[in-house]
C-alpha positions in Angstrom: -89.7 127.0 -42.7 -88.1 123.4 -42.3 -89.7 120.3 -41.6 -87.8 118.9 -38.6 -88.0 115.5 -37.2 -87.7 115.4 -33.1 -87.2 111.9 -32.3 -86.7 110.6 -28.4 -85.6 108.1 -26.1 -86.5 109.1 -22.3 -86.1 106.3 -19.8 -87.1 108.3 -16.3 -89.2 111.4 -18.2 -86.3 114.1 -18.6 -85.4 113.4 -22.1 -88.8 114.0 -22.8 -89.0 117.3 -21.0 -86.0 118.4 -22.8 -87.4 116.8 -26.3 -90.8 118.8 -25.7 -88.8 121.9 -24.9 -86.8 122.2 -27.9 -89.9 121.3 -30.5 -91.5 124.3 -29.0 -88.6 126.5 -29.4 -88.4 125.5 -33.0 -92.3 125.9 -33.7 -91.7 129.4 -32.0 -88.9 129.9 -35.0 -91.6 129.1 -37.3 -90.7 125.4 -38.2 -92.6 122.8 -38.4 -91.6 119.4 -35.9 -92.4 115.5 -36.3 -91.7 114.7 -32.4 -91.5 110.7 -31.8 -91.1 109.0 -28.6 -89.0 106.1 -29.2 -89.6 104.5 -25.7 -93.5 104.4 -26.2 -93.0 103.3 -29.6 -94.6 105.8 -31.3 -95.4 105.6 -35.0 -92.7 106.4 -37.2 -94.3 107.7 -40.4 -93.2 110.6 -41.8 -89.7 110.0 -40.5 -88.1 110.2 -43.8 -89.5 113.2 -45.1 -88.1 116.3 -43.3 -85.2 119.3 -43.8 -83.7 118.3 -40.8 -83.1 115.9 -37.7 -82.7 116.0 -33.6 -82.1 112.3 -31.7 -82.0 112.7 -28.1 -81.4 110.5 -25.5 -80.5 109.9 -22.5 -77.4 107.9 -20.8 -77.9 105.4 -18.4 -75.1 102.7 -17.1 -72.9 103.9 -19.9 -75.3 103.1 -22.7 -78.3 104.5 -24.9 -81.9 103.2 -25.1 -81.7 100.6 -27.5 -84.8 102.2 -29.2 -82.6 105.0 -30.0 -79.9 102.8 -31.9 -82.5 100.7 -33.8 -84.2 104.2 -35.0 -81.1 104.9 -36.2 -80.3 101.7 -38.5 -84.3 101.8 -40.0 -84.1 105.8 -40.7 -80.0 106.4 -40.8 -80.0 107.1 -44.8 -82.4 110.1 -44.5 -81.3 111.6 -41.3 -77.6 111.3 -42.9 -79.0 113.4 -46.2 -79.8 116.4 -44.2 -78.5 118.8 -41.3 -78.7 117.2 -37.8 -78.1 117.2 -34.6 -77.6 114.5 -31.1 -78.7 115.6 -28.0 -77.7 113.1 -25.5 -78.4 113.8 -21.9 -76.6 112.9 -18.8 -75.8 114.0 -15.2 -72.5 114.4 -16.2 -73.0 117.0 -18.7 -73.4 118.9 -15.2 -70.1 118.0 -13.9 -67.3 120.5 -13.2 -65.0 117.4 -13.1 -63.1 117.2 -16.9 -62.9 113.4 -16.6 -66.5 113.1 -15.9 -67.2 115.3 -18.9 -65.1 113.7 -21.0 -66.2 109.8 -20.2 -69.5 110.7 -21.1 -68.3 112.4 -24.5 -66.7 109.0 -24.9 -69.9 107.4 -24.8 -71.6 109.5 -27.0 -68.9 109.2 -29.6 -68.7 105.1 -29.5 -72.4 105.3 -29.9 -72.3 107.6 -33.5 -69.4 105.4 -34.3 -71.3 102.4 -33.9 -74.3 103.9 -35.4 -72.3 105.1 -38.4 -73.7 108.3 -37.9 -72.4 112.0 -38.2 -74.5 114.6 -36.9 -73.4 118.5 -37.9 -74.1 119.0 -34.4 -73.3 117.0 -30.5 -75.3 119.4 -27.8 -74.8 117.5 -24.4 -77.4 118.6 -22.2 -78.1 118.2 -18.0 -80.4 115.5 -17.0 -82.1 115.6 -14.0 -82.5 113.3 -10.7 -86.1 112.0 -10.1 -86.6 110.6 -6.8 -90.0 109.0 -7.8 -87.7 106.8 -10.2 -85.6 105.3 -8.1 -85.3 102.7 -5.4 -83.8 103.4 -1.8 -80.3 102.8 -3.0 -80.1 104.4 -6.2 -81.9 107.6 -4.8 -79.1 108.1 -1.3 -76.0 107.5 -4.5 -77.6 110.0 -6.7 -77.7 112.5 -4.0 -74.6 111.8 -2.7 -73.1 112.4 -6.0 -75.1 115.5 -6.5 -73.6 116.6 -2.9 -70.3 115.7 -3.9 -71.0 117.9 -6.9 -71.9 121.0 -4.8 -75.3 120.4 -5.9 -78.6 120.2 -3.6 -81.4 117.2 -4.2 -84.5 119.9 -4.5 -86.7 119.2 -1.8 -89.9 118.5 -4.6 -87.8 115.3 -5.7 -87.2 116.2 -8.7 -83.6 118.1 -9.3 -82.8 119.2 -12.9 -79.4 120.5 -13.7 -80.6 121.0 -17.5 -79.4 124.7 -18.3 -82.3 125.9 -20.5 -80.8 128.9 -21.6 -77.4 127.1 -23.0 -79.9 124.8 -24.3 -81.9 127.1 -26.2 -78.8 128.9 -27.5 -77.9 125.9 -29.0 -81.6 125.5 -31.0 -81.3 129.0 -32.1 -77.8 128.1 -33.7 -79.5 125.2 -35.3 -82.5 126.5 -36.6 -80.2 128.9 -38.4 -78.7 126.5 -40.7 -81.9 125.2 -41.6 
């Protein structure tokens, strides 16, 4: 059993989802997880003191939450000591378009670089598109692009493209180095 720290940066609520998600799959492996939401500035005690780390977060313009970059320099020495993992999530972690998959694998490689950061593990998971959280404009280019993608806005507003069994996959492979 392995103390894991979950920590989180959701802008529009998916991140979230996807953070919750995984610290249930590892409880279900028998470990035991610190989850911390960055973006509601959750406490941050006990952040140093576990086997292991996850940082999600989600893209957006091109860029990470700054919440996510600034947990990074204040806990980066103890994440670094042990086995870890980045989950950053985008739309284009959906695409079937190579470019589009490799811009965003751009981004999340400037960020570690900038963050001076290492993780055993990079996991690039499927957002999803939330019509409650966005205006007029941004909602008719999101489905547009999800149309262009061969993908269908779901009628409920709330389209996610995160494949959960790829994604649990993944937790299983991590949980078995811990």
């Amino acid at each position: 059993m392995a103390r894991v720290l979950l920590a989180f940066a959701s802008q529009e609520g998916h991140t979230e989802r996807i953070s919750h998600h995984v610290a249930r799959k590892l409880e279900d492996l028998e470990h035991v997880v610190r989850l911390i939401n960055l973006t509601n500035h959750d406490g941050e005690a006990g952040a140093d003191d576990c086997d292991a780390s996850l940082l999600a977060g989600s893209v957006h313009r091109g860029c990470f939450a700054m919440e996510l970059s600034s947990f990074l320099m204040r806990h980066g020495p103890a994440i670094r000591s042990h086995a870890s993992a980045f989950l950053p999530v985008s739309l284009s972690a959906a695409s079937h378009n190579q470019c589009e998959i490799d811009a965003v694998g751009e981004i999340a490689d400037r960020f570690l670089f900038e963050a001076g950061w290492h993780p055993d593990y990079v996991e690039h998971v499927a957002g999803a598109v939330q019509d409650r959280q966005l205006n007029m404009v941004e909602k008719v280019v999101m489905h547009s692009i999800l149309h262009q993608h061969g993908e269908e806005a779901d009628p409920s507003g709330d389209t996610v493209l995160t494949n959960w069994e790829k994604l649990d996959r993944f937790v299983k492979k991590f949980a078995a180095r811990l």
